[in-house]
C-alpha positions in Angstrom: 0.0 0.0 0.0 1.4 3.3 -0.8 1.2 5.5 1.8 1.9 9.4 1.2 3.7 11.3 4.1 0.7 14.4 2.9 -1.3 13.9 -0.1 -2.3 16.6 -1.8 -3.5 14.3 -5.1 -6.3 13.2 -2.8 -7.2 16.9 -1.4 -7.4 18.0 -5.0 -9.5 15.3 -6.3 -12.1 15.5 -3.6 -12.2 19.4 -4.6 -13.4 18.5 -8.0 -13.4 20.7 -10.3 -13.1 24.1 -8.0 -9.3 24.5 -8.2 -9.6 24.2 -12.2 -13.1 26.8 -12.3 -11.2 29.4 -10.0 -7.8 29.4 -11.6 -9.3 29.5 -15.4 -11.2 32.8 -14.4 -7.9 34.4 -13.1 -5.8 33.0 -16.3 -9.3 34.6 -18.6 -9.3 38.0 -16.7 -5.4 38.3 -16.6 -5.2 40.1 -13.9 -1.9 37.8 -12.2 -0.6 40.6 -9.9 -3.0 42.1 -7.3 -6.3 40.8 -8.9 -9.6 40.9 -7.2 -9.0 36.9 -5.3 -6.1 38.7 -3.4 -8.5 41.2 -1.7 -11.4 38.2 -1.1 -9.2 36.1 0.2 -7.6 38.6 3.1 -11.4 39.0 3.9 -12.4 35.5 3.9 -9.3 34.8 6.1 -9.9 37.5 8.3 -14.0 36.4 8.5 -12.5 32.5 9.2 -10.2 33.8 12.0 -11.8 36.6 13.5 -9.1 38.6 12.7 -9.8 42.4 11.7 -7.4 42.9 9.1 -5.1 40.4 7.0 -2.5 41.5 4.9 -1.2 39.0 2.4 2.4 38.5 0.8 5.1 36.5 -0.9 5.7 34.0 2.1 5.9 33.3 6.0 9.2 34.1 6.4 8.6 38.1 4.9 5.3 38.2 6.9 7.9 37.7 10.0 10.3 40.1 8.1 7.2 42.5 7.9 6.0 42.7 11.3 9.5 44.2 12.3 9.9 46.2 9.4 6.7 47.6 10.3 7.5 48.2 14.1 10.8 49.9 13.2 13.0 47.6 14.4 16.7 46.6 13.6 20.2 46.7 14.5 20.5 45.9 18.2 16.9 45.2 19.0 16.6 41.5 20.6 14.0 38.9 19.5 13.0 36.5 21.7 12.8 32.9 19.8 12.4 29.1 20.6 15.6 27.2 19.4 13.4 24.1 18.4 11.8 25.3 14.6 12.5 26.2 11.4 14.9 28.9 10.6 12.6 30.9 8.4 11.7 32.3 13.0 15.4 33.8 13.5 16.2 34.4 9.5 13.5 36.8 9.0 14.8 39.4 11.2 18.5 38.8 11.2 18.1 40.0 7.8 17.3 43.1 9.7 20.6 43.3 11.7 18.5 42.3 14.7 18.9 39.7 17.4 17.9 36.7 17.7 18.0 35.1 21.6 17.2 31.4 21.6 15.4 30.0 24.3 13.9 26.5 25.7 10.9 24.7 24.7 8.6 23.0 26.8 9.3 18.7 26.5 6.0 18.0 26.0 3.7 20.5 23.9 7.2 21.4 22.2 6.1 25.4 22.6 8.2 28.0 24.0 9.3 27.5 27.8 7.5 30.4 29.7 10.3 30.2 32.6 13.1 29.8 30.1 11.9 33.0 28.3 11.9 34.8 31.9 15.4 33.6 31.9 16.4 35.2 28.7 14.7 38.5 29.5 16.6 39.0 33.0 20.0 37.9 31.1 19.7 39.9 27.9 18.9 43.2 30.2 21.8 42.7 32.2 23.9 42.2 28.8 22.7 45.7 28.0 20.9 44.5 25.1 17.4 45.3 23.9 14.5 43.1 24.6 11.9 44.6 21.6 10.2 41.3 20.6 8.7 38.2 21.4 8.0 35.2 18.7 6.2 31.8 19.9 5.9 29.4 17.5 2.3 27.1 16.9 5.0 24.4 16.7 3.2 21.3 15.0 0.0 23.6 15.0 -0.7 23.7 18.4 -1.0 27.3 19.6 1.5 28.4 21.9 0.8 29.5 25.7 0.1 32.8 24.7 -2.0 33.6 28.1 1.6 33.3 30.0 3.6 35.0 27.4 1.0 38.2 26.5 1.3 39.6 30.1 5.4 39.0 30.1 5.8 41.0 26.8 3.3 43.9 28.0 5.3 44.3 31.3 8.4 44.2 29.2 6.9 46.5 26.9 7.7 43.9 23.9 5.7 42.9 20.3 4.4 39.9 20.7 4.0 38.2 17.5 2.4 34.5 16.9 4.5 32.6 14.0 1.6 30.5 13.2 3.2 29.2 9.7 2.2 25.5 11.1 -1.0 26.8 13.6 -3.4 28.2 11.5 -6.9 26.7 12.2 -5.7 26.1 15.8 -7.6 27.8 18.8 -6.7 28.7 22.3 -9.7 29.1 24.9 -12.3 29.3 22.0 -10.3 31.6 20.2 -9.0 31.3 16.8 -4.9 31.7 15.8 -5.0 35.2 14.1 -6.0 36.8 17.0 -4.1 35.8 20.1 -0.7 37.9 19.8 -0.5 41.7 18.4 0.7 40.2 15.4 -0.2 36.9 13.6 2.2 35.4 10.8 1.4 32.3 8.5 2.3 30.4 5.5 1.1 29.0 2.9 3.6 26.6 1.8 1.7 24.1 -0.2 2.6 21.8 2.9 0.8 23.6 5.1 -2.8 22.6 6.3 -3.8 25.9 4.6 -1.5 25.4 1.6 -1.2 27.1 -1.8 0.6 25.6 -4.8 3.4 27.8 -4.3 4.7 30.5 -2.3 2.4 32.9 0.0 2.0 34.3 3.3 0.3 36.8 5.7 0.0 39.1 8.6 -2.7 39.1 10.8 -3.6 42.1 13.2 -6.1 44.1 14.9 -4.7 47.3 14.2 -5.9 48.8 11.2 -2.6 51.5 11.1 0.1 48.8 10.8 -2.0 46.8 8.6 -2.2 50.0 6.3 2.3 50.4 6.6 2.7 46.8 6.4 0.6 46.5 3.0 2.7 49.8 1.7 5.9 47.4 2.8 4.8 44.7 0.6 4.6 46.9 -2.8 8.2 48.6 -2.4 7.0 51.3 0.3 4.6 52.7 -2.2 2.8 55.2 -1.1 -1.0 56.9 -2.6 0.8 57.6 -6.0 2.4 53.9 -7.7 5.4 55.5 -8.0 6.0 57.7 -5.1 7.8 55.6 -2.2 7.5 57.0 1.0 9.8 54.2 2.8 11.4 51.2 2.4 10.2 48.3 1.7 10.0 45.0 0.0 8.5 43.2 -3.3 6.4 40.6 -1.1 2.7 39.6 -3.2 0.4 37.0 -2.7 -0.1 36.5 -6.7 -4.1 36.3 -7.9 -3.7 32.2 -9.0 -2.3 31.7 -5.2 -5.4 33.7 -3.9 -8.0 31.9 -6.0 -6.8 28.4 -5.1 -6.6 29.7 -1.2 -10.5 30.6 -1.9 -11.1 27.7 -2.5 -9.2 25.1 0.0 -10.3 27.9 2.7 -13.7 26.5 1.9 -13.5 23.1 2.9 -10.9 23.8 5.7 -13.0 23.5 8.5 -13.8 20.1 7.7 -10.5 19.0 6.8 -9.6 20.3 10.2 -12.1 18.1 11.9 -10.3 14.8 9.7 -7.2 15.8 11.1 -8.4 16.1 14.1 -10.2 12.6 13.9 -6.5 11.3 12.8 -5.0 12.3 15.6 -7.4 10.8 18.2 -7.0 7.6 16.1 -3.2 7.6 16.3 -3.5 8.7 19.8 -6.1 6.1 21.2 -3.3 3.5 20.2 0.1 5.1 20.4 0.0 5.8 23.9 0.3 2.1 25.3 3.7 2.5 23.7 5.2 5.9 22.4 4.8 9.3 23.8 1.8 11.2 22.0 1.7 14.6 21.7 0.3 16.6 24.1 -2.0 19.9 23.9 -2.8 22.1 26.8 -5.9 23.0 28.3 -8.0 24.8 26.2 -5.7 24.2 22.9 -7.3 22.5 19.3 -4.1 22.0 16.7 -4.2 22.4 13.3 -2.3 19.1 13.3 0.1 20.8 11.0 2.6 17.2 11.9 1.5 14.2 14.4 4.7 13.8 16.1 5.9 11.1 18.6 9.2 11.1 21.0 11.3 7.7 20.8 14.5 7.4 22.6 15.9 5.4 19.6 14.4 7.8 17.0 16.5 6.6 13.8 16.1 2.8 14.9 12.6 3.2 14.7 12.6 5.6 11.2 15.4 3.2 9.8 12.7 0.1 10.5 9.7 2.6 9.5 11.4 3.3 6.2 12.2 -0.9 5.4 8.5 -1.0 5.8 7.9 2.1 3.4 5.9 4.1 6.0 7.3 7.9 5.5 8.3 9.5 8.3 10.2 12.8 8.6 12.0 14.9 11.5 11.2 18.1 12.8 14.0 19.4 13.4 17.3 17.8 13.5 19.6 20.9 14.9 18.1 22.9 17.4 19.0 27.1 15.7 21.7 27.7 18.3 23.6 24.9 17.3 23.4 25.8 13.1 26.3 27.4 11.9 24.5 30.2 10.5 23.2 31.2 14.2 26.6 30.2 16.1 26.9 33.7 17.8 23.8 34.5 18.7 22.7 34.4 22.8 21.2 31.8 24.6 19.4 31.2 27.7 21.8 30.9 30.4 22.0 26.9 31.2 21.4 26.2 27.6 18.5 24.8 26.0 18.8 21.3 27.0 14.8 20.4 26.0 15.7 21.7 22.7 19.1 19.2 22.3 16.7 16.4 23.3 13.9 16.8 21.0 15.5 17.0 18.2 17.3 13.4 18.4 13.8 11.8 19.6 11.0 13.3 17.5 9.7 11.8 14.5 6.2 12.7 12.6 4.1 10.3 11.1 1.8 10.9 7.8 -0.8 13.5 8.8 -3.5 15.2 6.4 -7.2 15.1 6.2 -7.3 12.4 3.8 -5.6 9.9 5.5 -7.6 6.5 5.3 -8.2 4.0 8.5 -6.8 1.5 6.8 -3.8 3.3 5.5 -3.5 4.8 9.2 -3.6 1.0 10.7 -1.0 -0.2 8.7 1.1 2.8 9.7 0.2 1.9 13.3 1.5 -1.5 13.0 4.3 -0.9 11.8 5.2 1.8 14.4 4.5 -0.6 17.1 6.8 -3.5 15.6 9.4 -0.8 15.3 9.1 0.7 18.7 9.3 -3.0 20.3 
């Protein structure tokens, strides 16, 4: 049985013939840069989420990029990051000349590590640096503990900013991703639960002034006039064939949300007489961006997994402060040892909303033969 690690074949087959309808009236109109879908879909994602304005552009890493752009920030200004995820978290505003400070994660929901970050703040102050901004992660689309971070970064007077490139669709306390930080970034990296067939991103917010900036950031720093410039800025476009697809799929997300969430129950009713399952905190739905497991003998088990031709993939297999790239920048005094675990232990299993039972209980099996 072939088993896909995320199928989008199957997602575009049970869409019919939507994809095909949208895109031809985009490819007939020829309107490719800035067409009408780009301005329906920020108001359909900002309707899904509850967010008041959305802001689309090329990618999740410029959303991030954006955000800081848009707050003024750069050279000597600290950003407050978990060291377990992608890059694209501490790239975006290097870039910028700024800071990156890596902090812990928590072992189980793999999320930032509230004391840890307490840690970093107290440190970077007494280095004389500049603590300006604060950037959870909805690692594996669970939201982040954004009830203990919010009230650290208003005491500290810092952005807090929600890299949801993996949470969007997740909720926290009945509400939605989007709308939980002052800032909400996402991807759409086809990938993603909300996925395009290319590149794309956004920013979320609830202030209608920095939505305004950041969307004169994403066309160059343009200004009312095309070709007047009144700042800096960048050439970062969600383009119309993106938009009309993300119509679409934005349509039948909330179901495929529920499948996912079905999948993981399934995988989770089972798993946990053996392996440690993920856990979400109180409150918390996932997108289910990855279903991810801890195994002391992580490549054992993928090695045996892969024999079998179940796919498997890690996330992530160098923590950032120990990537060349990120060598110099601070860390959390006493390290971040949760981080150096995880990423020789985790291991995600096939996760999407069209995953069959019977596909799912073969990947089961297999896991549990692997794990003994």
């Amino acid at each position: 049985m072939a088993i896909p690690f995320i199928d989008l074949q199957a997602q575009r087959h049970a869409m019919g013939s939507a994809l095909d309808t949208a895109m031809a009236r985009v490819l007939e109109r020829g309107d490719f840069i800035q067409g009408k879908e780009v301005r329906e879909f920020e108001a359909a994602l900002a309707a899904f989420t509850g967010a008041s304005h959305v802001v689309s552009c090329a990618n999740g890493t410029d959303a991030l990029t954006l955000v800081a752009m848009a707050e003024g920030l750069g050279q000597g200004d600290v950003v407050f990051v978990p060291a377990f995820t992608f890059v694209a978290t501490a790239e975006a505003f290097s870039i910028l000349g700024m800071t990156p400070y890596f902090v812990d994660v928590d072992p189980h929901t793999f999320n930032m590590d509230v004391a840890s970050l307490k840690i970093a703040i107290a440190d970077a102050k007494s280095q004389g640096l500049k603590p300006r901004m604060v950037v959870p992660v909805d690692l594996f689309g669970q939201p982040a503990d954004y009830d203990a971070i919010a009230p650290i970064a208003q005491e500290e007077s810092m952005v807090l900013v929600a890299d949801a490139a993996q949470g969007l669709g997740g909720t926290l306390n009945g509400k939605h991703v989007g709308t939980l930080a002052d800032y909400t970034t996402t991807s759409f990296f086809p990938a993603k639960p909300l996925g395009c067939y290319g590149d794309g991103g956004a920013v979320l917010t609830n202030n209608a002034d920095k939505a305004a900036l950041i969307k004169s950031l994403t066309q160059h720093g343009k200004g009312t006039e095309k070709y007047n410039n009144v700042r800096v800025g960048l050439n970062s476009r969600l383009d119309t064939l993106q938009a009309a697809i993300l119509i679409e799929k934005l349509k039948i997300y909330p179901g495929e949300l529920a499948a996912r969430d079905r999948a993981a129950a399934r995988y989770t009713d089972v798993l946990k007489e053996c392996c440690e399952t993920p856990v979400l905190l109180n409150g918390t739905t996932s997108s289910w961006a990855q279903y991810t497991l801890k195994f002391p003998a992580r490549d054992a088990v993928q090695a045996k997994l892969k024999t079998a031709g179940v796919p498997s993939a890690v996330y992530y297999p160098l923590p950032l402060n120990r990537q060349s790239g990120y060598s110099d920048c601070p860390v959390v005094p006493g390290g971040v040892p949760t981080a150096d675990a995880l990423a020789g232990q985790v291991l995600s299993l096939p996760m999407h909303a069209y995953l069959r039972e019977q596909q799912q209980d073969v990947i089961i099996s297999f896991v549990q033969d692997a794990y003994e």
